[in-house]
C-alpha positions as CSV (number, residue, x, y, z in Angstrom):
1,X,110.9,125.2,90.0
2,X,108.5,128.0,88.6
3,X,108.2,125.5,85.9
4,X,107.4,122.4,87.6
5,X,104.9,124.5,89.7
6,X,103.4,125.3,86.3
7,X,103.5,121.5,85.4
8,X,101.9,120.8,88.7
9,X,99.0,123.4,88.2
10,X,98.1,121.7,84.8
11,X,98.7,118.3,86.4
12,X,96.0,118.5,88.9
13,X,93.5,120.7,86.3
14,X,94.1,117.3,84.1
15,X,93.6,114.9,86.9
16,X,90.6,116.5,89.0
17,X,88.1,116.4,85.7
18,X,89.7,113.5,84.2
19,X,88.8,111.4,87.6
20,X,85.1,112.5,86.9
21,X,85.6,111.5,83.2
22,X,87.0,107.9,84.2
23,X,85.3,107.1,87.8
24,X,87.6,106.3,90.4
25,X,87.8,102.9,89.0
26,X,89.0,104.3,85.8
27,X,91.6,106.6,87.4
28,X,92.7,103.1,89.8
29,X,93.0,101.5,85.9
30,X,94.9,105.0,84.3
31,X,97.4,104.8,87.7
32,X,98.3,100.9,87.0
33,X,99.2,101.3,83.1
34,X,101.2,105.1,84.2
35,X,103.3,103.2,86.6
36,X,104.6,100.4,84.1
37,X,105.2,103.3,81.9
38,X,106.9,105.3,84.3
39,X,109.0,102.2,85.0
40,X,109.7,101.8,81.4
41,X,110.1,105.3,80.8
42,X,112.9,105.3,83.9
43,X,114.5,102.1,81.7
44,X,115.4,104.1,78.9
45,X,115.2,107.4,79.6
46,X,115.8,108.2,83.4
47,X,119.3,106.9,83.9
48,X,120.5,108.7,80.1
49,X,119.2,112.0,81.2
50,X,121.3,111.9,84.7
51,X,124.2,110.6,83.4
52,X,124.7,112.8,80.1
53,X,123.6,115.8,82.5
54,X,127.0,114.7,84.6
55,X,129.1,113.2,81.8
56,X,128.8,116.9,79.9
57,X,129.0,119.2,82.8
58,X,132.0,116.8,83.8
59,X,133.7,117.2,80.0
60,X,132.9,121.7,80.6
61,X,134.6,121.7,83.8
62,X,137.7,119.7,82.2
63,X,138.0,121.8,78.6
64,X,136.8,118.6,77.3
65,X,133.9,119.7,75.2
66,X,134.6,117.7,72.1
67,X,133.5,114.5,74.2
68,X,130.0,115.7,74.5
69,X,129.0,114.5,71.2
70,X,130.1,111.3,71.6
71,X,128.3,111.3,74.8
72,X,125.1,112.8,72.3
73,X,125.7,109.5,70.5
74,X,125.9,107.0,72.4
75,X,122.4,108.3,74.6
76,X,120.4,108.3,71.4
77,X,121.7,104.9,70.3
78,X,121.2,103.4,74.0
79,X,117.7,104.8,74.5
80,X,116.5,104.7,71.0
81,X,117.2,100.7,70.7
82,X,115.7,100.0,75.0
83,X,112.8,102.2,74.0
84,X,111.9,100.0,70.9
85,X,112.2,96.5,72.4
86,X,110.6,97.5,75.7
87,X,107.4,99.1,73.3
88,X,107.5,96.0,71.3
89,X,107.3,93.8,74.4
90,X,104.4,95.9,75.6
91,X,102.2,95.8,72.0
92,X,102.5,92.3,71.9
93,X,101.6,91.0,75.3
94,X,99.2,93.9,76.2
95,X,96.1,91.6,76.9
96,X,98.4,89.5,79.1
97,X,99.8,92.7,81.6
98,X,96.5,93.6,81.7
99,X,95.0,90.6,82.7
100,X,97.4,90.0,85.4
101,X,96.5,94.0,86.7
102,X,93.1,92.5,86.8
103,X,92.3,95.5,84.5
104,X,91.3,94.2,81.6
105,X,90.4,97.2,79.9
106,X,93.6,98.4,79.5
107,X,94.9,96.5,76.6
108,X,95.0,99.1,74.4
109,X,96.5,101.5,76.6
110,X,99.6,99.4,76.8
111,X,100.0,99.1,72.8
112,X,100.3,102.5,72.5
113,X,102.9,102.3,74.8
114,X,105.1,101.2,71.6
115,X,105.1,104.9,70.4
116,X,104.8,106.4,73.2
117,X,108.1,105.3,75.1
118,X,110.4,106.0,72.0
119,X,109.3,109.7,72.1
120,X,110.0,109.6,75.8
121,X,113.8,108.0,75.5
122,X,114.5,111.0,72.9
123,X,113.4,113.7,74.7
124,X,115.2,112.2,77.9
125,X,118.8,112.4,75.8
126,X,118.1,116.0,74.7
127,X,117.5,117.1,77.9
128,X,120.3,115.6,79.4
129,X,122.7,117.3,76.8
130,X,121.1,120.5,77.6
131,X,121.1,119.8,81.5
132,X,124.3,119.4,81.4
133,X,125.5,123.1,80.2
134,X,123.4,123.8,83.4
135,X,120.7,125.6,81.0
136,X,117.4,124.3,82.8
137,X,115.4,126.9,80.7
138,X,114.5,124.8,77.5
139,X,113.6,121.3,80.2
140,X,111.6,123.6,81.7
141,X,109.5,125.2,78.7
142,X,109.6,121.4,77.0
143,X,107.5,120.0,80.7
144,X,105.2,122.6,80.4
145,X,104.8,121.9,76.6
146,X,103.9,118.3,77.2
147,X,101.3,119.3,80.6
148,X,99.5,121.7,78.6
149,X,99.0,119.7,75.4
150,X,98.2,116.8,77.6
151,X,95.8,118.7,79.0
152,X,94.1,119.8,76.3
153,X,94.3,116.5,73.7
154,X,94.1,113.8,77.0
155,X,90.8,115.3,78.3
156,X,89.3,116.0,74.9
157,X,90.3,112.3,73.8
158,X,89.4,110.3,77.4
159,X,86.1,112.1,76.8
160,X,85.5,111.6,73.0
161,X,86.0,107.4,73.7
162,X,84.6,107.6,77.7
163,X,81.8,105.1,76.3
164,X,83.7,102.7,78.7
165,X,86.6,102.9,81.3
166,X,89.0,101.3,78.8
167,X,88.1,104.0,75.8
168,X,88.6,106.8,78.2
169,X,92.2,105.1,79.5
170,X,93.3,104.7,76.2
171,X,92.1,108.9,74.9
172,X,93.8,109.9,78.3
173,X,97.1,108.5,77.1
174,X,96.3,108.6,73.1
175,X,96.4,112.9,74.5
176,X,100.0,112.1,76.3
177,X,101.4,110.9,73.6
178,X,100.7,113.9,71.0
179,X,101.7,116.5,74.0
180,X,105.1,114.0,74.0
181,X,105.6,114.7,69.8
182,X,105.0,118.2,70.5
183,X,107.8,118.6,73.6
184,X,109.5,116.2,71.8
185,X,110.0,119.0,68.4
186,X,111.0,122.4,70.5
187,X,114.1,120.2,72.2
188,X,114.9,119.2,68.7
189,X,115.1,122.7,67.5
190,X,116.9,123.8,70.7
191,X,119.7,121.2,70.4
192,X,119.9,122.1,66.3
193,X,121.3,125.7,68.3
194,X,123.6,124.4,70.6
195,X,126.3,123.6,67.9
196,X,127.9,120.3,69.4
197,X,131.1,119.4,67.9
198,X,131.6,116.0,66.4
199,X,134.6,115.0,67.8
200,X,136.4,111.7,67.4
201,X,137.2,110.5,71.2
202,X,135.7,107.0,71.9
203,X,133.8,108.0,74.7
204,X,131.9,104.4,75.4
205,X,133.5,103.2,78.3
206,X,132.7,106.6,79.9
207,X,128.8,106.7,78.5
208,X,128.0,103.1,80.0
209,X,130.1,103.4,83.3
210,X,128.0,106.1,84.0
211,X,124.8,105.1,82.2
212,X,124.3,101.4,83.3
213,X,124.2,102.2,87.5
214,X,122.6,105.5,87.1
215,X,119.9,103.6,84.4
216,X,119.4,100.9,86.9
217,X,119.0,103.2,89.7
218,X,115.9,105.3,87.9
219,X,114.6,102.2,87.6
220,X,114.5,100.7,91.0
221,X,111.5,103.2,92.5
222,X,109.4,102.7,89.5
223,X,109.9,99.4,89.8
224,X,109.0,99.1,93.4
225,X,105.4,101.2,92.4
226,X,105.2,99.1,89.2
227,X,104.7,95.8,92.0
228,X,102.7,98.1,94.1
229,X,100.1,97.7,91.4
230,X,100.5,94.2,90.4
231,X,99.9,93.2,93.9
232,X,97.8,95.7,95.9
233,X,94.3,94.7,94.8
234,X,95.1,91.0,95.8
235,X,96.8,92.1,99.0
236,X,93.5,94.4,99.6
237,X,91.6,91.4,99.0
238,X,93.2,89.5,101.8
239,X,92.1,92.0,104.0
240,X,88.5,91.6,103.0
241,X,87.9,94.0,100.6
242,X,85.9,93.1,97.6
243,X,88.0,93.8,93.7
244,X,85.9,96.8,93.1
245,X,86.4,98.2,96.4
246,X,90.0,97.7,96.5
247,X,90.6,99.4,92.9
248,X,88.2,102.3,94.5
249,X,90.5,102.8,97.2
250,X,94.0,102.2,95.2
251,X,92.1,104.8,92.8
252,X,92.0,107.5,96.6
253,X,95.2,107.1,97.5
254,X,97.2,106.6,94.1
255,X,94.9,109.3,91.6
256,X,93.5,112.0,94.5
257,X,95.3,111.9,97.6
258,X,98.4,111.1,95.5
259,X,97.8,113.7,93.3
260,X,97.3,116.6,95.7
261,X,100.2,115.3,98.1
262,X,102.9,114.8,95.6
263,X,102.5,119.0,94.4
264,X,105.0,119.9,96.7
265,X,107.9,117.7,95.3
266,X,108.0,120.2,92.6
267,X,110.3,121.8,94.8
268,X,113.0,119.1,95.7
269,X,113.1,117.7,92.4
270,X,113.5,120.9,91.2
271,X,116.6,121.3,93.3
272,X,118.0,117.7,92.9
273,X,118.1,118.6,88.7
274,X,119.9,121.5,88.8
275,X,122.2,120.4,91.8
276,X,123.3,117.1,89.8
277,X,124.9,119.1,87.1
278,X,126.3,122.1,89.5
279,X,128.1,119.4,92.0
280,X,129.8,117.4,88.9
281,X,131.3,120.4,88.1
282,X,132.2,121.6,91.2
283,X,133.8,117.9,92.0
284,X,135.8,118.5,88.6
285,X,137.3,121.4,90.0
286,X,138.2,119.6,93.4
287,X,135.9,122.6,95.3
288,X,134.9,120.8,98.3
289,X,134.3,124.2,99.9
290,X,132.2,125.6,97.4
291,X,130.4,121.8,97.2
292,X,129.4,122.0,100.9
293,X,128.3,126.0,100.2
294,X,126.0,124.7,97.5
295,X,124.6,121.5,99.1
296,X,123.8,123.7,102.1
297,X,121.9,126.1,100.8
298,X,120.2,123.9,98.4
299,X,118.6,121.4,101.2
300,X,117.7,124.5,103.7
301,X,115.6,125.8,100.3
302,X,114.3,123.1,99.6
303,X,113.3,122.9,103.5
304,X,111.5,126.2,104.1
305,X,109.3,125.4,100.5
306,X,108.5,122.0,100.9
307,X,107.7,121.6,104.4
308,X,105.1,124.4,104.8
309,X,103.3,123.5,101.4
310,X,103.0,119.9,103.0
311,X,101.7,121.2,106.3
312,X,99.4,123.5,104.5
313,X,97.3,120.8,102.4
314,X,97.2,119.1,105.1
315,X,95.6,121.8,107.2
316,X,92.5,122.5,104.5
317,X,92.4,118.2,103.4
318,X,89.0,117.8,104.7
319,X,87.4,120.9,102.7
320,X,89.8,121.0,99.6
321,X,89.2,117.5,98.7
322,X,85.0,117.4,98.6
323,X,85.5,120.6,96.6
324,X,87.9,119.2,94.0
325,X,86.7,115.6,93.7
326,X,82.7,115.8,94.3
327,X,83.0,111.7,94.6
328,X,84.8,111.6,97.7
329,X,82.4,112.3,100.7
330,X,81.8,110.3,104.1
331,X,84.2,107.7,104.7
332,X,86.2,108.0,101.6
333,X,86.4,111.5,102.3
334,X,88.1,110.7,106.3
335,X,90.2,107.7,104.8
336,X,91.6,110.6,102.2
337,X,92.6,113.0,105.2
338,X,94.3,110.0,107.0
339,X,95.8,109.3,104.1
340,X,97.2,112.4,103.4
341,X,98.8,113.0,106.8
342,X,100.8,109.4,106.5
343,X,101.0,110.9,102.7
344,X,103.1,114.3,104.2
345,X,105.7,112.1,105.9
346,X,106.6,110.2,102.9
347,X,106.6,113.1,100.7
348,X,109.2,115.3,102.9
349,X,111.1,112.4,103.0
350,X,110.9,111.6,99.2
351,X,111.9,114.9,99.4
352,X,115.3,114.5,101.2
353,X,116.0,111.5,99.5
354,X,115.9,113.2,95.9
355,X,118.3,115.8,97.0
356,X,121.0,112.9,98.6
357,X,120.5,111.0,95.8
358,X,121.1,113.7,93.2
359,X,124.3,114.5,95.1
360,X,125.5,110.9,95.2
361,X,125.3,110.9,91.7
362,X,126.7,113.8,90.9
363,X,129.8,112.9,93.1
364,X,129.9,109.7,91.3
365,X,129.0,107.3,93.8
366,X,126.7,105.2,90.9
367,X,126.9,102.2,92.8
368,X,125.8,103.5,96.0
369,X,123.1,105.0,94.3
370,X,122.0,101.9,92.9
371,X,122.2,100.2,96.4
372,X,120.3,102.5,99.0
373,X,117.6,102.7,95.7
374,X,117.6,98.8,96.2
375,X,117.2,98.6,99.3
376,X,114.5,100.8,99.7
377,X,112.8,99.2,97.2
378,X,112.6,95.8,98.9
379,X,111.8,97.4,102.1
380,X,108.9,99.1,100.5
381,X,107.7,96.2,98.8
382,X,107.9,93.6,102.1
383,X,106.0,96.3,103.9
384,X,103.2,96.0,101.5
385,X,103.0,92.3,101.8
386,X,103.2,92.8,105.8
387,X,101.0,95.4,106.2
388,X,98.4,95.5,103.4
389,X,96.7,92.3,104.8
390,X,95.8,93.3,107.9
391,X,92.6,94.4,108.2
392,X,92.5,98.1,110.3
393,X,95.5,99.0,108.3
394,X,94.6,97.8,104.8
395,X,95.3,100.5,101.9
396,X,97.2,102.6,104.8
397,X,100.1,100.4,104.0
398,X,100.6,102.4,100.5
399,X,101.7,105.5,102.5
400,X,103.6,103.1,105.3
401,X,105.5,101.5,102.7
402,X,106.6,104.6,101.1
403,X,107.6,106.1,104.3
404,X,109.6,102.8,104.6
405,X,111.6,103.5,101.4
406,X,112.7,107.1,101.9
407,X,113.6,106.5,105.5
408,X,115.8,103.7,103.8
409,X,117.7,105.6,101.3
410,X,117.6,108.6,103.2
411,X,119.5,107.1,106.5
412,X,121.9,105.2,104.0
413,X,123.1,108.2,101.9
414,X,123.6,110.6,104.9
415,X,126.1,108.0,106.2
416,X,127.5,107.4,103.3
417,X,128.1,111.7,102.9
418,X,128.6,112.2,105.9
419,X,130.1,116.1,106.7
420,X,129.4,117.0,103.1
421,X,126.1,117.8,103.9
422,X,125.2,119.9,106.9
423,X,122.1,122.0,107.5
424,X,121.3,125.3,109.4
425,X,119.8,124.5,112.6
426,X,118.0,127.9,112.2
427,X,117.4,127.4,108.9
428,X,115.7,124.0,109.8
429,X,114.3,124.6,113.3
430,X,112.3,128.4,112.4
431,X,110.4,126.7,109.2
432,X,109.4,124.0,111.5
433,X,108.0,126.1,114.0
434,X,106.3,128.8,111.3
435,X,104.2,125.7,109.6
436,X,103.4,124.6,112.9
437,X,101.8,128.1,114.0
438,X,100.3,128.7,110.1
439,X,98.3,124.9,110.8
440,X,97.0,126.2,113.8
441,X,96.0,129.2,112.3
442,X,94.6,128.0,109.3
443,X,92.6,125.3,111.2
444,X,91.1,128.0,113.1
445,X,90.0,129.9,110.0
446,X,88.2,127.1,108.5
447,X,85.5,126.7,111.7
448,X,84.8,129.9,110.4
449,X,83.8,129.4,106.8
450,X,85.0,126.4,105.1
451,X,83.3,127.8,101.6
452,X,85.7,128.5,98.8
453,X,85.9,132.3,99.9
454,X,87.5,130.5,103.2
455,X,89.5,128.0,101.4
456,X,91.1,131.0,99.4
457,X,91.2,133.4,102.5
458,X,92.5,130.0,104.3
459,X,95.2,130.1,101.7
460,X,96.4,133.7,102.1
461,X,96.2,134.1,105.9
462,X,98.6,130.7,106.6
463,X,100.9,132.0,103.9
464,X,101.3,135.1,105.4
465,X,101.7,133.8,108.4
466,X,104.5,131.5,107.4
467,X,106.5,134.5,105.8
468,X,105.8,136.8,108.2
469,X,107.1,134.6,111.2
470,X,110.2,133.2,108.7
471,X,111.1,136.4,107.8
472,X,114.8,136.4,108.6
473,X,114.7,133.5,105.8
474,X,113.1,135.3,103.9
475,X,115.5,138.0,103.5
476,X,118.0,135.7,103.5
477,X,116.6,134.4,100.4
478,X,115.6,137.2,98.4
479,X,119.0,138.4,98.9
480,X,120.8,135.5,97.0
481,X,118.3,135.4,94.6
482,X,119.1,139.4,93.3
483,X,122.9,138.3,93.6
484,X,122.5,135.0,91.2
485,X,119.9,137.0,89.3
């Protein structure tokens, strides 16, 4: 979590100036090329990562550690030889994706996919193994590895070639994919520690039971995002909006409201990793007490972090975003706020549905998985090709959609788990309250001074607040964190 907080921090210090590097426009072209490679990267990567971070906890649990480098195996074979043919696909028909994206300018962008994905499926396998000993310590330093460097070499390069929007795409990513090499070399030095055993098991029909749901399933939300872009700047279209206007707008929801509103899931996804690992080998042991313990505690943490930090960007929108992003003023600055309030929904619900997923998975319900993923998927997808055309709701329909998904797989897997998950009401109703008392607050403040000064002082009073009126939780809190500690 302290990690991905990091990750975050240098996330939005890459976006804010990289937006005034590329335009709007160029950040609505750099958001279409990163969600085929996020697809892509899910294809070979995601599913590996999940599925070795089970498979090994699974083999620790049983006394079954000579398995895991089978399991070692089998990833880097299975992602190495996706990685390739999905890079290859994407040098050689470049022009084409990017011509049906109606971005043109991306072409090159997508050839460097071809090196860029392969160092993405390796680092996915090694963090899997590593995952899976329930060691989150070298993921972590690896993700801030790769945000700093791509911080440092994507700016420096979408500058050096910003001569035109498709230069500056191409440095922005051309800076990814050294920060990539450079994550990509610690992990290989930490695995060279871990002293794997051989072994001689044939572990294949394990690797791909696993593998080939769990793969499927990281792709099925990428995916969905993936047609999100291929289709939103027609659908926009259809509701009168010229091409330029509708990439301007993808740009304000996708690269600055996105960007701001998705902070927050540091926290759940934090959780969801480390609780994947933790549950497989608690449902090796046949624990179900300890299970329910772990999944409790897990969701009402991830509860009084995320909801607050949801309420509270929403509660300083209106002066944060002018600060940050000198481009978005007037209208664009009061379609931003609206979208960041439909924005907040989705994003504690994407939040839920990370945890349920994780613990589907981790229990071994693959296939279910795979199936609430799916369905949320289509549902997001129709709801863009309902909504999108009409014309008062228009580029609203991005953060309908998605509240559409997670409402989806969130509903599914809570009847599919049933009494193994159960939350606090006090644990869930006092959080609720505190971020509804800290807006209020913070509101307040800012009709006072809205400069920076009040930004910041914003900031500090509505934390305060929160603590101050959660601090049974608090307590709570600190207390299990001495006793893990």
């Amino acid at each position: 979590m302290i990690s991905g907080l990091i990750c975050k921090f240098f996330g939005a210090l890459f976006r804010l100036p990289l937006t005034n590097i590329l335009s709007l426009q160029g950040i609505g072209i750099f958001q279409m090329v990163m969600s085929l490679y996020s697809l892509s990267l899910s294809l070979v990567s995601g599913g590996v990562t999940s599925a070795l971070s089970k498979l090994v906890s699974g083999a620790r649990a049983k006394g079954q550690e000579v398995k895991i480098g089978g399991y070692f195996r089998y990833g880097l074979l299975f992602s190495g030889c996706i990685s390739l043919a999905i890079g290859a696909f994407f040098f050689i028909f470049s022009n084409f994706i990017a011509v049906v994206q109606g971005a043109s300018q991306a072409s090159a962008s997508y050839m460097l996919l071809a090196l860029l994905l392969p160092l993405g499926a390796i680092i996915g396998v090694l963090r899997g193994i590593i995952q899976g000993y329930e060691n989150m310590t070298p993921t972590a330093i690896s993700q801030i590895i790769e945000q700093a460097f791509k911080f440092c070499f994507g700016l420096l390069f979408a500058y050096l070639f910003s001569q035109s929007t498709g230069g500056g795409v191409f440095g922005a990513f051309l800076g990814i994919t050294i920060a990539e090499a450079l994550a990509l070399i610690y992990l290989t030095f930490v695995i060279k520690k871990s002293k794997i055993k051989a072994g001689r098991y044939n572990v294949r029909k394990e690797f791909f039971k696993a593998v080939t749901p769990l793969t499927l399933s990281n792709v099925i939300l990428p995916l969905a995002f993936a047609i999100e872009t291929l289709i939103i700047v027609s659908l926009l279209a259809n509701a009168g909006l010229s091409g330029e206007d509708a990439t301007t707008l993808y740009g304000l929801s996708s690269g600055v409201v996105g960007a701001i509103m998705h902070f927050p899931l540091v926290i759940s996804l934090s959780v969801a990793v480390s609780l994947l690992p933790k549950i497989s080998f608690l449902s090796a042991k046949k624990d179900a007490e300890a299970e329910k313990r772990v999944v409790g505690k897990a969701f009402s943490m991830m509860w009084f972090l995320l909801f607050p930090l949801v309420v509270g960007i929403n509660s300083i929108a209106r002066v944060l975003y002018p600060l940050i992003y000198p481009s978005v003023t007037g209208e664009l600055l009061t379609i931003a706020c609206q979208l960041s309030l439909l924005s907040g929904i989705a994003v504690v619900l994407n939040g839920f549905s990370q945890v349920l997923n994780s613990i589907l998975q981790a229990k071994g319900f693959y296939n279910y998985s795979l199936l609430f993923l799916t369905l949320g998927g289509i549902g997001k997808v129709l709801s863009l090709i309902i909504f999108t055309p009409i014309n008062n709701i228009n580029i609203f329909a991005l953060p309908i959609s998605n509240i559409v998904l997670y409402s989806i797989i969130c509903i599914c897997a809570l009847i599919k788990l049933g009494s193994a998950v159960k939350i606090n009401f006090f644990n869930f109703s006092l959080p609720l309250l505190s971020s509804i008392v800290m807006y209020m607050v913070v509101k307040l403040w800012l009709t006072l001074s809205s400069s920076i000064f009040g930004i910041i002082g914003a900031v500090i009073l509505g934390g305060l607040t929160y603590l101050i009126l959660c601090l049974p939780l608090v307590l709570e809190y600190s207390k299990d964190f001495k006793r893990q500690a």
